[in-house]
C-alpha positions in Angstrom: 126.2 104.7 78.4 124.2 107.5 79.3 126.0 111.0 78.7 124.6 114.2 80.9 124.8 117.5 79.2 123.1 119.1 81.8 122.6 118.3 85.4 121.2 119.3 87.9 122.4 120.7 92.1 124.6 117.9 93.7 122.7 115.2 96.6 124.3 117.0 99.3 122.7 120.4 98.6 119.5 119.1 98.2 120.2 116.9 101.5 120.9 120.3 103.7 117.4 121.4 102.2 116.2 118.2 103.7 117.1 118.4 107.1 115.8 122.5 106.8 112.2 121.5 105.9 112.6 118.1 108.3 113.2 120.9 112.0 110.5 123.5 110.8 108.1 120.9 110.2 108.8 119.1 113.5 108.6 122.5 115.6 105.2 123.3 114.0 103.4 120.1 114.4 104.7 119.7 117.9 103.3 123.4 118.7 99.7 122.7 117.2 99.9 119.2 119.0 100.4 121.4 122.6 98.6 124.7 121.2 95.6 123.9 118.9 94.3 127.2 118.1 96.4 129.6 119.6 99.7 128.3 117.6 97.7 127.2 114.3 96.3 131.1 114.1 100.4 132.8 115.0 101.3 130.2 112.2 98.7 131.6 109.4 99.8 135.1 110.8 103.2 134.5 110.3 103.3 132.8 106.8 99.9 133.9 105.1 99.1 137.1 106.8 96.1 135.4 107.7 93.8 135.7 111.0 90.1 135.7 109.8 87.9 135.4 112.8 87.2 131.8 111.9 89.3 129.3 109.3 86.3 127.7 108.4 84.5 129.5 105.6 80.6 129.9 106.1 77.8 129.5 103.2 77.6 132.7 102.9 81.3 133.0 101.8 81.0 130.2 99.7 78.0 131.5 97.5 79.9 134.6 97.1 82.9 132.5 96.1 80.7 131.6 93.8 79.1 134.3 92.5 82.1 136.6 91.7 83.3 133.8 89.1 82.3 133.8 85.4 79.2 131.0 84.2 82.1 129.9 81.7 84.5 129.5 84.7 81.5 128.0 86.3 80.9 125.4 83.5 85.3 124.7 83.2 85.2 123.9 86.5 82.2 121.2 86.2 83.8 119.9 82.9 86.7 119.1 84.6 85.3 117.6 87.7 82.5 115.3 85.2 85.9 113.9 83.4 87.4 113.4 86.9 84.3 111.9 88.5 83.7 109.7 85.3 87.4 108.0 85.8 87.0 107.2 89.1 84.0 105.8 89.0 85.2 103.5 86.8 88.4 102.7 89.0 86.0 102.2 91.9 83.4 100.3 89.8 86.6 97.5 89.4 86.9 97.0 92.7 84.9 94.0 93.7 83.7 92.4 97.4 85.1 88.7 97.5 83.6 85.5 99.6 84.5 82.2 98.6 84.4 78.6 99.9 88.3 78.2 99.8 87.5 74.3 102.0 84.1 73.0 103.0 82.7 74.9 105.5 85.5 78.1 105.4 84.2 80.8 104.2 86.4 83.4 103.6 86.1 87.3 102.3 86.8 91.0 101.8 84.5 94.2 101.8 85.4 97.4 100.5 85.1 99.9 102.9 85.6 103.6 102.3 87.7 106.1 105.0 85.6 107.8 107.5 86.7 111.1 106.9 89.3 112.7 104.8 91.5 115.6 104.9 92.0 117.0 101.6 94.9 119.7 100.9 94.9 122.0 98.2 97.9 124.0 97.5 97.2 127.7 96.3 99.4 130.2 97.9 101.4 131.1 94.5 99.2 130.1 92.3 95.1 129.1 93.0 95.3 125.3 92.3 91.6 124.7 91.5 92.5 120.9 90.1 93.9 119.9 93.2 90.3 120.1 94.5 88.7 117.7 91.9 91.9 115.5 92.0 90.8 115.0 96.2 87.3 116.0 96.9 85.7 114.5 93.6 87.8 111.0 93.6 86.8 110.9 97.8 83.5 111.6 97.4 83.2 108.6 94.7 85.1 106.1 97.1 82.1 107.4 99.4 83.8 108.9 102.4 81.5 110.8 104.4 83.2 113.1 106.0 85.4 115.6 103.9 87.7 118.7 104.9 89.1 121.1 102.4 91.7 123.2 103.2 93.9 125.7 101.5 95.9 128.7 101.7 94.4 132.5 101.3 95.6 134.0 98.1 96.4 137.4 97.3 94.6 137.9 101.0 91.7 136.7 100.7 89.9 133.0 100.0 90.4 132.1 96.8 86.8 131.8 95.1 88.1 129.5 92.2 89.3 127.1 95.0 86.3 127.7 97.4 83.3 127.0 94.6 85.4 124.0 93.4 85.9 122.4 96.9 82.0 123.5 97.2 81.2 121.6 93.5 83.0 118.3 94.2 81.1 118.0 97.7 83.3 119.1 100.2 81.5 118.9 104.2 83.6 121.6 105.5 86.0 124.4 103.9 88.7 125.7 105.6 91.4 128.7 104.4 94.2 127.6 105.7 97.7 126.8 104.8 101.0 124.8 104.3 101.7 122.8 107.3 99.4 124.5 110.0 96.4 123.7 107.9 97.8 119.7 107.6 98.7 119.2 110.8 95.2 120.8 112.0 93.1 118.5 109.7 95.8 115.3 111.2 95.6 116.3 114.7 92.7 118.0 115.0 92.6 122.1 117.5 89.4 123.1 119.3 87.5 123.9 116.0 88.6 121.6 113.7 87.9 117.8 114.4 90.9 115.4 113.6 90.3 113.6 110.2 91.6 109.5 109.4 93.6 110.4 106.2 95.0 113.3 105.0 95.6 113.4 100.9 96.6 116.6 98.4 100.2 117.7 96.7 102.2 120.2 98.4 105.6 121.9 98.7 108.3 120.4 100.2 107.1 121.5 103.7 103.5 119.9 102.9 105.1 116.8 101.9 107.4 116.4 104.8 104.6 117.1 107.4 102.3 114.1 106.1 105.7 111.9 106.2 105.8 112.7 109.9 102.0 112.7 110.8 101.9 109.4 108.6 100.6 106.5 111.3 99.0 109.2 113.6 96.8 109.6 110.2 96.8 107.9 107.0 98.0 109.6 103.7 97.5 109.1 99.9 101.3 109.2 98.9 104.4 111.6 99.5 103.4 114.0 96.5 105.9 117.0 96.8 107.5 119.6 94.2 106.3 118.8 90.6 108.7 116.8 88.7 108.5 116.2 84.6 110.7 113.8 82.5 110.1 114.0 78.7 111.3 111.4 76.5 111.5 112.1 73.6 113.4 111.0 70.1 113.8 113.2 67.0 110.6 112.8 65.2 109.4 115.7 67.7 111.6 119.2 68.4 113.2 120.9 70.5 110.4 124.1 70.8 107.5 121.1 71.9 110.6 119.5 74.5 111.2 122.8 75.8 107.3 123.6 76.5 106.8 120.3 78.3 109.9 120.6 80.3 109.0 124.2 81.3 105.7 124.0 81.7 106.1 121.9 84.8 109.5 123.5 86.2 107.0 127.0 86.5 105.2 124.9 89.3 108.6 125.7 91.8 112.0 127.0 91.7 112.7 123.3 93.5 110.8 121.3 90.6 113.0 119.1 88.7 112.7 119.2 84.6 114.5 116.3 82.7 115.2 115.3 78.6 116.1 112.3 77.9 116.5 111.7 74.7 118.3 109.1 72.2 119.1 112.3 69.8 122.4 114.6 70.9 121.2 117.3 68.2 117.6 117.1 70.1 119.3 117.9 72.8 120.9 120.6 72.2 118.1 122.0 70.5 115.9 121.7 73.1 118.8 123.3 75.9 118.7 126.5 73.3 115.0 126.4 72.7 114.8 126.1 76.8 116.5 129.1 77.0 115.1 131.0 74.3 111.0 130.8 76.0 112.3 131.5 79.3 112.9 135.3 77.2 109.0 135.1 76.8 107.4 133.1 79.6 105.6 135.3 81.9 106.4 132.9 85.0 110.1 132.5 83.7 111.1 133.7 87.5 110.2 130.4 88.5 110.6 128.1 85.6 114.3 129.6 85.0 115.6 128.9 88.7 113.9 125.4 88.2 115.7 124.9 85.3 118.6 126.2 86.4 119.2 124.2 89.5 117.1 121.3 88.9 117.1 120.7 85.0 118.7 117.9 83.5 119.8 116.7 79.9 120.6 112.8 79.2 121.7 111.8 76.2 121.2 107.6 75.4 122.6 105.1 72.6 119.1 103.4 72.7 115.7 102.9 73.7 116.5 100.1 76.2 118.7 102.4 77.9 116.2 105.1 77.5 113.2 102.7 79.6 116.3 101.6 82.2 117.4 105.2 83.0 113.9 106.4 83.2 112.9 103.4 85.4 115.8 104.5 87.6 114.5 107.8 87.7 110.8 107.3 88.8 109.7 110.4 87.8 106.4 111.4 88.6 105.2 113.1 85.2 106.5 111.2 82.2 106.0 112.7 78.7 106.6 110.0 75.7 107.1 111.3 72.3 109.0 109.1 70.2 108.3 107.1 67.1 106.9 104.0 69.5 105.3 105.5 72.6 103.7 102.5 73.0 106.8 100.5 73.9 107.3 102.9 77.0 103.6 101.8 78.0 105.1 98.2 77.8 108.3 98.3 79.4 108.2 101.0 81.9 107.9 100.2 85.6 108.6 103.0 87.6 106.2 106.0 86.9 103.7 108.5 88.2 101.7 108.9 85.3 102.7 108.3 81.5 101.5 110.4 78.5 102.0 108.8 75.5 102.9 111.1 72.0 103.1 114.1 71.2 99.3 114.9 71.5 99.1 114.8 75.0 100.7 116.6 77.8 101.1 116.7 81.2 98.8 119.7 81.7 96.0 117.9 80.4 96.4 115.7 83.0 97.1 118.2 85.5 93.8 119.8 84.8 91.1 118.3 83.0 91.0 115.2 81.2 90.1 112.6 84.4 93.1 111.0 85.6 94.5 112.0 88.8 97.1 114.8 89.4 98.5 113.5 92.8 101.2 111.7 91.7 103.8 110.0 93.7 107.5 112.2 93.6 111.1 111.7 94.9 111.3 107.7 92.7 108.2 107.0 95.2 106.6 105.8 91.5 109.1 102.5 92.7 106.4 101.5 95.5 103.3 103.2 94.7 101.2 104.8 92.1 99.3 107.9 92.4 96.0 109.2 94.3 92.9 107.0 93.0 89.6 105.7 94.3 91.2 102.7 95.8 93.4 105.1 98.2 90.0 106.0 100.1 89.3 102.2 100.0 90.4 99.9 103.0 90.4 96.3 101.7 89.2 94.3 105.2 89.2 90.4 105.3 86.3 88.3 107.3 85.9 84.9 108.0 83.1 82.3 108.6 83.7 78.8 110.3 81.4 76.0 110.6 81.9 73.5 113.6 83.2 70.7 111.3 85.9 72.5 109.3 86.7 74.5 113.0 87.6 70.8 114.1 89.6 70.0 110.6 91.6 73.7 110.8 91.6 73.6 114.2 94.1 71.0 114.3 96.7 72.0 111.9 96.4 75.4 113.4 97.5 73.4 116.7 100.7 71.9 115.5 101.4 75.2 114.2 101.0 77.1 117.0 103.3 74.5 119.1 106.1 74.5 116.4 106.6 78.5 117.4 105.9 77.9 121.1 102.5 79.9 121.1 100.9 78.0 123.3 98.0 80.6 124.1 97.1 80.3 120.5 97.2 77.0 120.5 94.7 76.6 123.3 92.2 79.0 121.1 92.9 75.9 118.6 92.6 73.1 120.9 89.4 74.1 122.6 87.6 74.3 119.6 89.2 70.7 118.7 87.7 69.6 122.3 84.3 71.4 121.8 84.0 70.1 118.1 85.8 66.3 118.6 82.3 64.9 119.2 80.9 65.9 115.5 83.5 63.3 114.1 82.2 60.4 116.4 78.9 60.8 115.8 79.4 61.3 111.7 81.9 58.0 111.9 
């Protein structure tokens, strides 16, 4: 049986959290519902210190984004975006349009149609998260949606440029600064300046997260992708210094993001709980990794790898760092997941950042329901059909009976009058 030495805050602490975030986000989207502007500017005043003459960022501002960055940070930023771009082209490139002939005469199919236009968050008030705009903009743009809005928060006071040139490189139609919930809700309901967009998509805080959950349905959304979470499996042909940099280098993301070990190895363990403790004395953003850690960290120790794959199944995490002798058997057991990185070579910042696959990754054991942001999110799967008059008359009459055995008789009238209309074919073909 699984053994914790180390958890993390008890359900009902993180519950009364819940309901927090649930009230503020239900007071603010209700006010920029009623107010548009004049409530989505006191809102950017009040948490960003924020009140530009307009949110949306002219091309002037964006070439000067642009021009106070480096040509190396310049060429990063395309790097990234190329391996992004070249993934999801290939998702996208798997989806096929279907029509077949499933009797004679019934023809039935799908089409493939991207969203119309996309809102597409990017978080950056703490730190500038510049690979939230490939992760969005990039994998939208190659779905072709045609309208796209970026959005995120001012930092250090101004615009970040990092943000602003790579919401500007992936193709982004319109740039906004704007943040946390007033800039979601803006893009979801639309104000006076801002026209209201079908889907909103992009990670967030807990805040972020819960206003999509309660705009979802007025809009669509990619996934519920809230505070970073990071489980590292790992057995002891790897130690505790590589453990402890995995598992911190995620809890830095937010004093609420959970880190976990589990591990088949006690002596790992504890390794890794002193090696956890001995980088936080270096770690420049040890502020935030060490309340993480602290509130949110956990250590499980297993008897075996099956119990290993059924505890992390039952956890659902969204990151999930394998490093054990057979990483592979993770890859082929595993259900529940965000995203997996198998062995030691890899790492969840390489996917956070730059080698293609997507970072918005689905948190809170969503990984039971859904996987993360990809092309196919952008992608609405719509069914047609095509009747000739003789298979009209041959459906047309089981559809009848079927109608009458649930007493939808108006349906079955849109049966039988095609049965009337069509009965003729079958005297003249007897």
């Amino acid at each position: 049986m699984a053994r914790y030495l180390k958890r993390g805050q008890p359900p009902e602490v993180t519950a009364r959290e819940d309901d927090r975030v649930r009230e503020t986000v239900e007071r603010i989207i209700a006010d920029i519902g009623a107010r548009g502007d004049d409530a989505l500017r006191e809102y950017s005043e009040r948490f960003d210190r924020w009140s530009p003459p307009s949110f949306r960022l002219g091309p002037d501002t964006i070439a000067a984004c642009r021009q106070s960055l480096s040509d190396r940070v310049i060429d990063d930023i395309r790097f990234a975006q190329a391996q992004i771009r070249n993934f999801a082209q290939a998702q996208k490139d798997a989806l096929r349009d279907v029509e077949v002939e499933t009797l004679p005469g019934v023809v039935l199919g799908h089409r493939n149609l991207p969203v119309n236009s996309v809102g597409c968050y990017v978080p950056g008030g703490k730190y500038p998260m510049v690979a939230s705009a490939h992760m969005s903009v990039v994998t939208a743009k190659v779905a072709g949606v045609s309208r796209i809005a970026a959005a995120a928060p001012p930092y250090r006071g101004a615009p970040s440029a990092a943000i602003v040139t790579a919401m500007d490189m992936a193709g982004a139609d319109e740039i906004y600064c704007l943040g946390g919930v007033q800039a979601v809700a803006a893009m979801a309901l639309g104000t006076e300046t801002i026209d209201p967009v079908d889907m909103i998509v992009g990670p967030g805080n807990a805040y972020v997260a819960e206003a999509k959950r309660q705009l979802f349905g007025r809009v669509g959304i990619d996934l519920l992708a809230g505070p970073t979470e990071t489980l590292v499996i790992a057995d002891d042909s790897v130690d505790g210094e590589l453990c402890a940099a995995d598992l911190l280098g995620q809890a830095e993301h937010g004093p609420t993001s959970p880190a976990i070990l589990l591990t088949d190895s006690e002596s790992l363990a504890r390794e890794t709980i002193a090696e956890v403790e001995r980088q936080l004395g270096i770690l420049p953003t040890a502020d935030v990794a060490g309340v993480a850690w602290r509130d949110h960290g956990q250590v499980i120790v297993c008897e075996s790898v099956d119990e290993m794959v059924r505890v992390a199944d039952g956890i659902a995490a969204e990151h999930v760092q394998v490093m054990t002798r057979d990483p592979s058997y993770f890859l082929e057991n595993m259900t529940n997941y965000g995203a997996l990185f198998l062995g030691p070579e890899t790492n969840v910042a390489y996917g956070d950042k730059v080698i293609g696959t997507n970072h918005t990754l689905p948190t809170r054991r969503a990984a039971r329901y859904t996987g993360g942001l990809w092309v196919g999110k952008f992608i609405k799967t719509c069914t047609y059909q095509r009747v000739t008059e003789e298979a009209s008359l041959e459906v047309g009459e089981y559809c009848s009976r079927l109608c009458e055995l649930e007493g939808f008789m108006g349906h079955k009238e849109q049966a039988d009058i095609r049965v009337r209309r069509y009965a003729g074919l079958r005297r003249r073909t007897a």
